[in-house]
Each structure stands twice: as structure tokens, then as C-alpha cells.
C-alpha positions as semicolon CSV with decimal commas, in nm:
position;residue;x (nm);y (nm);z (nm)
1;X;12,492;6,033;8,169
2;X;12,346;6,368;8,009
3;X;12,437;6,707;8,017
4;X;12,209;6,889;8,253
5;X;12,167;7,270;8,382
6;X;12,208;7,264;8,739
7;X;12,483;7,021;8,925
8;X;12,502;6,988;9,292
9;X;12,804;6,843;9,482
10;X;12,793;6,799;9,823
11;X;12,657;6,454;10,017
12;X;12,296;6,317;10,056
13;X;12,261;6,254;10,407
14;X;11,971;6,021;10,640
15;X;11,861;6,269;10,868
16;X;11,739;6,183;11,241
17;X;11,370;6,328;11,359
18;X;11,096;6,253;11,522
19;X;10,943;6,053;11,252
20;X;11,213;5,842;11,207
21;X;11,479;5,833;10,919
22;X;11,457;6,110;10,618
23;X;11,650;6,211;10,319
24;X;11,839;6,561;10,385
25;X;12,176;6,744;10,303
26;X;12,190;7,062;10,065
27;X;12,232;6,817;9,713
28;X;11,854;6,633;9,809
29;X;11,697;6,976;9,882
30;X;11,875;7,166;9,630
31;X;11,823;6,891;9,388
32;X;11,459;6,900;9,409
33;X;11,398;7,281;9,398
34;X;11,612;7,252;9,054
35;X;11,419;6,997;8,867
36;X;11,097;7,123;9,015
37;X;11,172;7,454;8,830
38;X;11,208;7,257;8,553
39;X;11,598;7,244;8,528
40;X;11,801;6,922;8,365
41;X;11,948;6,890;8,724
42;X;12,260;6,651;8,870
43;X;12,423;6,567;9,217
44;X;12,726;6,415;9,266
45;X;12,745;6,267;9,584
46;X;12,877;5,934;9,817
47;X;12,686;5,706;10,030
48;X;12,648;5,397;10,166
49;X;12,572;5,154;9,862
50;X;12,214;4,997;10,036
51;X;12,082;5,377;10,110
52;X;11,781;5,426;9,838
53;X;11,740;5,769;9,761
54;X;11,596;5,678;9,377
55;X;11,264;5,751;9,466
56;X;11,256;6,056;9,646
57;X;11,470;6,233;9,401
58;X;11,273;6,140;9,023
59;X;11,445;6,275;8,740
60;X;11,762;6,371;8,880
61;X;12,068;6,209;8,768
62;X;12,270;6,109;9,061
63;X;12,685;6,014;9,001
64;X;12,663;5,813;9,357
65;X;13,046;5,788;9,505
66;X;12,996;5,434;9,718
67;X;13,116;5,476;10,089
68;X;13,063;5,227;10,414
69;X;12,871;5,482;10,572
70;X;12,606;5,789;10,438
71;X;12,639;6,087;10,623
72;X;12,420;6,094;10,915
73;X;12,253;6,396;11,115
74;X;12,016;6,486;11,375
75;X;11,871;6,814;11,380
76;X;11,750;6,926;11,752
77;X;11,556;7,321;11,737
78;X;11,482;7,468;12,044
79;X;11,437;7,840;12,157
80;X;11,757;7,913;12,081
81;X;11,797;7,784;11,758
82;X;11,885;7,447;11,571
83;X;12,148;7,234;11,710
84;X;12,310;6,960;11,545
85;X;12,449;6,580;11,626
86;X;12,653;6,401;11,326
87;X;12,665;6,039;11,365
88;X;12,874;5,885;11,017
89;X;13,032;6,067;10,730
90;X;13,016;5,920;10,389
91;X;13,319;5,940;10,180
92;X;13,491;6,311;10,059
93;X;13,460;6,414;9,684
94;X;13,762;6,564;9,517
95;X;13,811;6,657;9,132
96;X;13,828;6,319;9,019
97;X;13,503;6,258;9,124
98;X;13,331;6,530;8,852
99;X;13,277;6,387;8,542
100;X;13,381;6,563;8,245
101;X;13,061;6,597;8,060
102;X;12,959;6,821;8,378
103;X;13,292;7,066;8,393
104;X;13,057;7,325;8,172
105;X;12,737;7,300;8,332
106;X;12,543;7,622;8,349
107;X;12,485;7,658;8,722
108;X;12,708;7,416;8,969
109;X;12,656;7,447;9,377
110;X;12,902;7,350;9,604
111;X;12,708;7,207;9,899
112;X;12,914;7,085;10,195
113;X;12,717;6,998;10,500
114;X;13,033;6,807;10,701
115;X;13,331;6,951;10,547
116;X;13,280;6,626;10,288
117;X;13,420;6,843;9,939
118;X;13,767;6,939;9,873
119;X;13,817;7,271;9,810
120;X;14,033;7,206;9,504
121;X;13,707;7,112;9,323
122;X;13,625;7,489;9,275
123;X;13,901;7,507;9,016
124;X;13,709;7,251;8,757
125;X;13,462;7,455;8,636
126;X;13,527;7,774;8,413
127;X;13,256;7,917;8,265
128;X;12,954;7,859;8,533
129;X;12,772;8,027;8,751
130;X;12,922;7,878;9,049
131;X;12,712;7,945;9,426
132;X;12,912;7,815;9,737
133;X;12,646;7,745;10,003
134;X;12,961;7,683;10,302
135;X;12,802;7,524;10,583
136;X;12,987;7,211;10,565
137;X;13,311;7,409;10,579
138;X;13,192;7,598;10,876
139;X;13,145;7,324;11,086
140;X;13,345;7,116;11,309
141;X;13,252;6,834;11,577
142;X;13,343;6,749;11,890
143;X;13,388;6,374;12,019
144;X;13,067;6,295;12,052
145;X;12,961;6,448;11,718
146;X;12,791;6,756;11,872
147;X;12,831;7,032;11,546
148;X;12,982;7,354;11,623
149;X;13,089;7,673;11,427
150;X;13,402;7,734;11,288
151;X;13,641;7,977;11,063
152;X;13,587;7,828;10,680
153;X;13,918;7,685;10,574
154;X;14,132;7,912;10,327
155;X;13,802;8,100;10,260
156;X;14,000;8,405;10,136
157;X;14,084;8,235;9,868
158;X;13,803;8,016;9,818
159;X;13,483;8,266;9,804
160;X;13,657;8,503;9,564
161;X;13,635;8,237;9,322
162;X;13,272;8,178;9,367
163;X;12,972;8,403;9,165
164;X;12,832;8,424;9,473
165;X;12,884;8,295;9,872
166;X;12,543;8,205;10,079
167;X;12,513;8,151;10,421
168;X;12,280;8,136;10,740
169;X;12,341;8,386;10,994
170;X;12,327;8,052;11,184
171;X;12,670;7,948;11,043
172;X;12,873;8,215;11,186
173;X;13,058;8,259;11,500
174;X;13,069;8,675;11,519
175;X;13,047;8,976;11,278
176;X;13,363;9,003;11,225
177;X;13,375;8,667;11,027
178;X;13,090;8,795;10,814
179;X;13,250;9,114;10,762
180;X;13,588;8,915;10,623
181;X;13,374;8,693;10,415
182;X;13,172;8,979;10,292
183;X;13,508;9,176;10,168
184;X;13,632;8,845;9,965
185;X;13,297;8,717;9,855
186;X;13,153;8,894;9,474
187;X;12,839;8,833;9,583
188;X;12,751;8,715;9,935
189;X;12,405;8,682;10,047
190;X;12,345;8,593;10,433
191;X;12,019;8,440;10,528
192;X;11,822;8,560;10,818
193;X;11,550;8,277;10,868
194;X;11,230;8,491;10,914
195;X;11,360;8,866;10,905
196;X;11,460;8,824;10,528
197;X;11,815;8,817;10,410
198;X;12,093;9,105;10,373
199;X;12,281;9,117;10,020
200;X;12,594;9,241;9,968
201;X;12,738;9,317;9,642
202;X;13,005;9,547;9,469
203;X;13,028;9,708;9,808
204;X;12,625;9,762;9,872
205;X;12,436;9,591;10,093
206;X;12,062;9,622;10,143
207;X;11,826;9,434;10,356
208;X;11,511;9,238;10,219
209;X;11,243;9,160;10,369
210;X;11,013;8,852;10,340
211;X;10,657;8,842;10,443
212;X;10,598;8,652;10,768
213;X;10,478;8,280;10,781
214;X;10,427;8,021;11,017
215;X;10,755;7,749;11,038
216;X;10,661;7,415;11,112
217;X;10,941;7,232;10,928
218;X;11,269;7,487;10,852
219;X;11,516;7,222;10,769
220;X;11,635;7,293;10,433
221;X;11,464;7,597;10,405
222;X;11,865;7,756;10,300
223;X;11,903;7,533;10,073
224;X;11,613;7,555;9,862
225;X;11,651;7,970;9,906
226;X;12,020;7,922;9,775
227;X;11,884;7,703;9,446
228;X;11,638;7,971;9,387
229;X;11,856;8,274;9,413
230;X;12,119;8,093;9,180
231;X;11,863;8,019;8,940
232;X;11,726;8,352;8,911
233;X;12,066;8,515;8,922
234;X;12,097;8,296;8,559
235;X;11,769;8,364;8,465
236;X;11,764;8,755;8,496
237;X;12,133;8,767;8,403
238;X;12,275;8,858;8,719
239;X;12,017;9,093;8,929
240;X;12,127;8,989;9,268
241;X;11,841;9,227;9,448
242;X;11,555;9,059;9,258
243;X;11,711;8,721;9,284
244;X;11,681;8,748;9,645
245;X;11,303;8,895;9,623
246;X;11,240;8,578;9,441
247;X;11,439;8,294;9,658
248;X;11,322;8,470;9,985
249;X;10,925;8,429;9,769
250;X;11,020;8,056;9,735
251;X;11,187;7,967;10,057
252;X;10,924;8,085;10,264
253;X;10,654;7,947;10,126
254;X;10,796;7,577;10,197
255;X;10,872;7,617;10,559
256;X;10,494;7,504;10,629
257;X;10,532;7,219;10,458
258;X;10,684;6,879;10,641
259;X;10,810;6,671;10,371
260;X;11,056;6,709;10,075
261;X;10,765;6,584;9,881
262;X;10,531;6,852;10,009
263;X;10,791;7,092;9,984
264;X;10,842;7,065;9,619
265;X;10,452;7,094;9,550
266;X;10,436;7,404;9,740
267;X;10,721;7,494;9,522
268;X;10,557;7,404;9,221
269;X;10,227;7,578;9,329
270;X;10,427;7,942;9,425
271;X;10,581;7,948;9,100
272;X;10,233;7,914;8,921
273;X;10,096;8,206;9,111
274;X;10,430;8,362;9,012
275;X;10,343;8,318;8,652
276;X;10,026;8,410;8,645
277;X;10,071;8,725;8,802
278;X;10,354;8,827;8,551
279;X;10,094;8,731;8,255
280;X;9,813;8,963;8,430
């Protein structure tokens, strides 16, 4: 185990499509986005023991939590938007769970997708730049697993604690949720899938606009804008209005793509173009 630059917590899950079986959950996507930007990047996670990730995630160090089950969705989008089905929940990850070669890694994401990471984890780490992406904590299931919003728990006193809160509009159940989130969040950045995303910070907020593309495959398209807006928050030493030019630059540009795989190319290509442009 090595230091790295970028730690995600949250679970790896086995999402259900159309194509069958397929790695998901905020760590894989944010994972990926990391190390393709060339970051030293970790997840700590839990999952069943026989679920092989190795392959799809090169390079990244995983600290793999063994549970009976790995965390299990099925994403359905229709006209009105993406609904959700969650069929097993691996195990939850508290402090004990974070190794303490990690407790001072640069950047460190919180990424819940079922409510799987104890809050109290927030508390470990001290001098990071620490991004809360809290769609695990806004969720709650019925029965029959059928996903539904709800009110994150003990959020005013969780977000404050974060460098900065990001969220779909997706996630929330009315505007006045986002408007209490907004007033305890530092920094909290809500994502708008194809009109952009609104940032609020020390009591602005301003619109920004992303140019238009096609969707074919949005899943994880949050996640990967969250990884690049923390990274360029780091990067350009905490510009939160260029950090969001940037992620919305990334994000966007994978949502034609189908596969993690193809994803991270297309990552890998955008970048490029951004480099080059900044040489000429």
C-alpha cells in the first residue's frame, strides 16, 4: 500500500443494463477519471469477495472491505428521467476501515451511492481537499428496492465540513432542500445534466453553461464531473468558476461514449486538446 493523490470511498457496485452486468458506483467512475489524469489514485470500498473488478480499474489501488453481497443497481431512463432499482448492498465503511497511510491524502471523495459510508468518516482527514458527492445519503428504498429521494441525514453538520458539496439536480426532492444545503455547504456545486451546472460559493452563485452534445450513455457522467472539478479546484488552488468550466469540458465529452473503457479514452483524448490549446 502507497501513498497516492486522490482516494475515493464509497462502494463499487455491478450495475444492471441492457448488455448485461457492468462495473458502476461513484469510486469505479471516479477512480478512473483520477488515474486517467494521471493522479496516484485509491478506493476503499466492500464487495462480494468473487466480484473481479482488477481489470477494469488498472493502476488503482483498491483496500477491498469483503461482504456476502456487492452492491447491486439497475438504472431504468425514460422521458422523465433515470429511475433506479437496488437489488444487494455490500457491507458499510466506517473509520476503521481508512488506513492510516491515506488520513493525509491530497484530495479524498466521499462517494455514497446507497447510504453505504458512515458519516463519522468525514472527521479522519485534516488537511485535504475533501468533495462530498451525497447521492448515497439522499436515497432511500422502498420494499421492493425501488430508489427514492430523501432529506441527507445530519447534513447541517455534515456539508460544512466538506471543501465542497456536489450534487445532481436529480438528487433533490424541492428547492427548498437545495437552498438549506446551499447555506451550510462552502462550496456547493449542483449539476444540471445538459443545461450546465449552477455554483454557489461565499454567497454567489452563477450559472455555467456547457456546450450541447448528444447522450447516449449518462450513467456516471456526475461522477466523473465531480473528480474533475475536485481536481482542478487543487490544481488552480481553489478557482471554483474555472473548475466547473473544466469538469462541465470533461463530463460532457464522455456522455457519447458507452463503456468505462471508452469513457476514459475520450477523457484522455479531451485533455490533450486541452493541452494543446493552452501551449498555442
Amino acid at each position: 500500500m502507497s501513498n497516492v493523490d486522490y482516494l475515493v470511498i464509497g462502494h463499487i457496485s455491478s450495475d444492471i443494463t441492457e448488455q448485461g452486468y457492468k462495473l458502476g458506483g461513484t469510486a469505479a467512475y471516479s477512480a478512473t477519471v483520477a488515474g486517467t489524469l494521471g493522479f496516484r489514485t485509491a478506493i476503499i470500498t466492500s464487495a462480494a469477495e468473487d466480484y473481479k473488478w482488477e481489470k477494469a480499474l488498472p493502476g488503482i489501488q483498491v483496500h477491498h472491505i469483503p461482504s456476502k453481497a456487492t452492491t447491486t443497481f439497475e438504472n431504468i431512463y425514460t422521458s422523465t428521467g433515470r429511475h433506479q432499482k437496488i437489488h444487494t448492498i455490500a457491507n458499510r465503511l466506517v473509520p476503521k476501515h481508512v488506513p492510516v497511510q491515506w488520513l493525509d491524502t491530497p484530495i479524498v471523495h466521499l462517494g455514497p451511492i446507497a447510504d453505504e459510508i458512515d458519516p463519522e468518516v468525514i472527521h479522519l482527514f485534516k488537511n485535504s481537499i475533501l468533495g462530498i458527492t451525497p447521492q448515497g445519503w439522499l436515497r432511500d428504498w422502498d420494499d421492493n428496492g425501488h430508489v427514492r429521494a430523501k432529506n441527507s441525514v445530519d447534513a447541517e453538520h455534515i456539508y460544512p465540513k466538506a471543501t465542497a458539496v456536489i450534487l445532481s439536480e436529480e438528487d433533490l426532492m424541492d428547492q427548498d432542500q437545495l437552498n438549506r444545503y446551499r447555506s451550510w455547504s462552502r462550496l456547493l456545486v449542483l449539476t444540471q445534466g445538459r443545461r450546465g451546472c449552477t455554483v454557489t460559493f461565499k454567497g454567489e452563485t452563477r450559472h455555467v453553461p456547457v456546450k450541447p452534445v448528444g447522450d447516449v450513455e449518462p450513467t456516471g457522467a456526475g461522477d466523473i464531473f465531480a473528480t474533475a472539478f475536485l481536481i482542478h479546484y487543487h490544481r488552480t488552488g481553489g478557482d471554483p468558476w474555472e473548475s466547473a468550466r473544466y469538469a462541465n469540458t470533461i463530463a460532457s465529452a464522455t456522455v457519447s461514449e458507452m463503456d468505462l473503457e471508452s469513457k476514459a479514452a475520450c477523457i484522455r483524448e479531451t485533455q490533450s486538446k486541452l493541452d494543446r490549446s493552452v501551449k498555442n
